[in-house]
N, C-alpha and C positions, 0 to 999 in steps of 0.2 A: 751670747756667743763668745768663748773662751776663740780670743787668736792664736794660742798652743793648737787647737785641735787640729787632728788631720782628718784629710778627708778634700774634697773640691775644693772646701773653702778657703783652707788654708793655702792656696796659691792666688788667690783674692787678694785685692785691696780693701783693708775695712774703713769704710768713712763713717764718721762720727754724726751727727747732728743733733744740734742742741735746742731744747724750748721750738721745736718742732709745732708752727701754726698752719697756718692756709696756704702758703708758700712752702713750708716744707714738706705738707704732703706730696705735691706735683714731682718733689726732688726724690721724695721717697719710693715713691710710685715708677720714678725711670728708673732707680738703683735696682731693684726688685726687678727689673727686667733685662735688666745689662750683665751679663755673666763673669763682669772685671770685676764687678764689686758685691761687697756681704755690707749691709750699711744695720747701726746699732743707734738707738734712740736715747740720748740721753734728756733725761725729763723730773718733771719734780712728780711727778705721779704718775703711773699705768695708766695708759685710757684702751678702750675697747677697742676704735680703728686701729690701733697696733697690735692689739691680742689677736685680732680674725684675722690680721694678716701675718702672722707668726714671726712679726718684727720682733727682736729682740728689746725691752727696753729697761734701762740702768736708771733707777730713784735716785734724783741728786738735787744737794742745796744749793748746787753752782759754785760750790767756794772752790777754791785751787784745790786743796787736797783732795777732796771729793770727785773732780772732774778729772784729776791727775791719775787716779786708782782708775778708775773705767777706761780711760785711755789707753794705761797701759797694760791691763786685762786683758784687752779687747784686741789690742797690739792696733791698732787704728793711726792709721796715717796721714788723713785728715780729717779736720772741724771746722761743721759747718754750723754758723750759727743762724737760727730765722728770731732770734728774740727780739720782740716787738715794742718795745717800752720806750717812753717820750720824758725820761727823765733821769735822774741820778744813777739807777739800777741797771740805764745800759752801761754805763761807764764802767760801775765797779764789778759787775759778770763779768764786762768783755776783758777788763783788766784780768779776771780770773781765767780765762778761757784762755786768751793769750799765755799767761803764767804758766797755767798745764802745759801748753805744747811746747813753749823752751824748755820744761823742765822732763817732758816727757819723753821716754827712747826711743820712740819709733813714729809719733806724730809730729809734722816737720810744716804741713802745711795748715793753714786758719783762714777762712773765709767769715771777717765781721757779718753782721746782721744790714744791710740796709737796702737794695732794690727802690731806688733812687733815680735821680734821671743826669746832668750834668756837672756832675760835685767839683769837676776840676775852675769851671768859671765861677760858678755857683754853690760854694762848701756850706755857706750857713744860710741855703734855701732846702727845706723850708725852715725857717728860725730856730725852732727845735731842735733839728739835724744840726745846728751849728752849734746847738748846745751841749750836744748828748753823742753825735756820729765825729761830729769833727776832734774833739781828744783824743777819739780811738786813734784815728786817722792818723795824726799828730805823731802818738806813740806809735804805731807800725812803722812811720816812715823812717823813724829813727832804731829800727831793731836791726839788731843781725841773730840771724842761727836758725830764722823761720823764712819760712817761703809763703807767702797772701795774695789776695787783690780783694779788691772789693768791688761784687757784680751788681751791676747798675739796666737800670731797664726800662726809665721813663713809667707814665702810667700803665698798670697793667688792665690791658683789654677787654680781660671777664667782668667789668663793670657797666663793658657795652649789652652783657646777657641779663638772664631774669637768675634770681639765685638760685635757685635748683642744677644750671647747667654747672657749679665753677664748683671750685673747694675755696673760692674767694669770694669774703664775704661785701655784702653792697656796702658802700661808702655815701651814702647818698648828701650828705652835708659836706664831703670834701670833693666828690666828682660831678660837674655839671650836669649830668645828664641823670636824671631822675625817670628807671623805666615803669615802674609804678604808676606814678603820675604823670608819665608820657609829656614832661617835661624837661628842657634845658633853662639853666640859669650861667649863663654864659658872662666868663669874668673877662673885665677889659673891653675891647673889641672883638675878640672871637677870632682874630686876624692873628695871634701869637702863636708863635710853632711849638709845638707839641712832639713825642713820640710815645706811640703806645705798644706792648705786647704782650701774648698772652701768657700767661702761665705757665701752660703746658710747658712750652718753648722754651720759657725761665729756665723751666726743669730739666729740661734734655741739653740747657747749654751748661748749667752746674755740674750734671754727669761727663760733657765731653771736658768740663777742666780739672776736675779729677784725672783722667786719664791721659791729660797733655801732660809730656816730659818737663817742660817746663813753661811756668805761666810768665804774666809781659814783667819786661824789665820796668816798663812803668805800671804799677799794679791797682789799674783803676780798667777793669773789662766791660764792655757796653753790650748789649744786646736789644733789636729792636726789630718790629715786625712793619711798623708804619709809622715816618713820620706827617705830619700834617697840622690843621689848625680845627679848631670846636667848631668854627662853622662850616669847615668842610666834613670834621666829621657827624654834626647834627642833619648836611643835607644826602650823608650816604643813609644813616638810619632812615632819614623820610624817601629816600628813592627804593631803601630795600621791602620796608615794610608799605610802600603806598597811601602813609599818611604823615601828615604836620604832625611836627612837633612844636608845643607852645613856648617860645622863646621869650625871655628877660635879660636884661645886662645889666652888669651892677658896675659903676666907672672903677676907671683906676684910683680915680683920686680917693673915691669911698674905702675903697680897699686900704689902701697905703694910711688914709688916715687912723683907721680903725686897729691898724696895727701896733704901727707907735704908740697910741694912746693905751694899748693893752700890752705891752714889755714885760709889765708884770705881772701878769697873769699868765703865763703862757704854759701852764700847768693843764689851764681851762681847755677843753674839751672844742669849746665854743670859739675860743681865740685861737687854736691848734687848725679850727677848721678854714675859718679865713688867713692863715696865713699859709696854708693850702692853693688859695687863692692868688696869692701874691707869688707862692714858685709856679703858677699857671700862666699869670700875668708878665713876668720878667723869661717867659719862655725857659726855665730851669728844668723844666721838666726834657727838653731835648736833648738827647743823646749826641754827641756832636758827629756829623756825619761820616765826614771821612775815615775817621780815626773809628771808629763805630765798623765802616764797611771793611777796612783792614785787617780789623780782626775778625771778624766772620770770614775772612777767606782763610788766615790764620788756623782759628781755634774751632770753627764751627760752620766747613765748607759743606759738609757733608747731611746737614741741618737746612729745614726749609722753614724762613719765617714769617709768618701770614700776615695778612692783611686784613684790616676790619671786614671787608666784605665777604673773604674768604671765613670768617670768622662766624660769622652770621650766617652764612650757609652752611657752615660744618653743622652749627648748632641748630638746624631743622633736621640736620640729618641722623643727628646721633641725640642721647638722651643725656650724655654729660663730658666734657671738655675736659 
């Protein structure tokens, strides 16, 4: 989609979104329904879920120049990024990503990649994130001539479903609760607060901050549907479903040890996943509440946001979330 054209759209806002995975489907999916916005997929390759839905989408290597020309193509006003990489390659995209939009005429707003839980106490949990998300970070807060935040949301909840219901996919070595094997493995004490939500909700709060005049003077937006702890939420699954679930705990101290001794590996797959563990255990994953509740009256009053239980029952009711 040419942003010259006329016609409906052109009195549309075009949002961009970049490396579009299982989160930005949900984003994609409310765009496609909200008649403010024409949203354009930028990607390194065509895939089929955007051709059957007659998304628009732009082949790109990510580098500036490349994301600079679609941008301003497409005349798009913001970028949204879902690129999901645990190493060097977020840094030097998002480096690019950002570069487009100061350098581009008419895209003024960037939303980094991360869906995260409390980055302000906790920036380098999980270790990763403080390797790869926190530079971003770094450099946005020292920019002028763009407008950002970066949307945060604790665990998201489709991990509480079977994968058939989500466009998210199971985590089963990072999220304790294993529905397969209709087991938890419950890190710490199970007593650490948490906040979970779903997807969907992700999605329809990324559409309502497009459309805010302006996003927070402090640009770090939370969204969350329930906070709580693993063993309150292991004993809602056994009350909703009417059976145990088989519970392990793994100590803090094994955690915290296994981390340290693995520094350097943190590339590993293996070592990425217990230190998962350790933003479960230091409570990072909670969205801090007040500051959380202020802005959903804010930016996102008009938005209703679920609760595991409530979550669990949509998902008998309908065949995908």
């Amino acid at each position: 989609m040419d942003g010259s054209q006329s016609g409906q759209g052109a009195s549309r806002q075009v949002i961009a979104l970049a490396a579009v995975g299982c989160m930005g489907r949900y984003v994609c999916e409310e765009l496609l329904k909200d008649d403010r916005f024409d949203v354009v997929v930028i990607s390194r390759s065509k895939g089929e879920w955007f051709t059957s839905r007659n998304i628009p989408v732009y082949e790109s290597d990510y580098s500036l120049r490349s994301v600079l020309a679609i941008l301003d193509k497409t005349r798009a006003t913001t970028l949204i990024s879902f690129l999901n990489v645990n190493d060097d390659r977020y840094i030097s995209i998002h480096t690019a990503f950002i570069g487009a939009c100061l350098a581009s005429e008419t895209c003024k707003r960037v939303m980094p990649s991360e869906y995260c839980g409390n980055i302000e106490e906790f920036p380098d949990r999980p270790r990763f994130y403080g390797t790869t998300r926190e530079p971003i970070r770094k450099v946005l807060r020292g920019m002028q001539g763009l407008e950002w935040t970066l949307l945060e949301c604790g665990w998201f909840m489709d991990y509480f479903l079977k994968a058939e219901k989500s466009h998210m996919r199971p985590v089963p070595d990072e999220f304790p609760i294993d529905l397969d094997k209709w087991t938890a493995r419950i890190r710490g004490t199970g007593d650490e607060l948490q906040s979970w939500t779903i997807g969907r909700e992700v999605g329809k709060a990324a559409v309502e901050l497009c459309a805010a005049k302006k996003w927070v003077k402090d640009p770090v937006t939370y969204v969350v549907g329930q906070w709580g702890t693993f063993n309150e939420a292991v004993e809602i699954m056994e009350d909703f479903y009417g059976r145990p679930i088989e519970k392990t705990y793994t100590p803090e101290e094994e955690i915290r040890a296994y981390v340290e001794a693995n520094l350097d590996n943190m590339q590993e797959y293996a070592v990425q996943a217990v230190m998962c563990d350790e933003f479960s255990i230091d409570g990072a994953t909670a969205c801090p509440k007040e500051k959380t509740l202020e802005q959903r009256e804010k930016f996102f009053k008009d938005l209703h946001f679920s609760s595991i239980k409530e979550v669990l029952q949509k998902a008998e009711e309908v065949d995908f979330l």
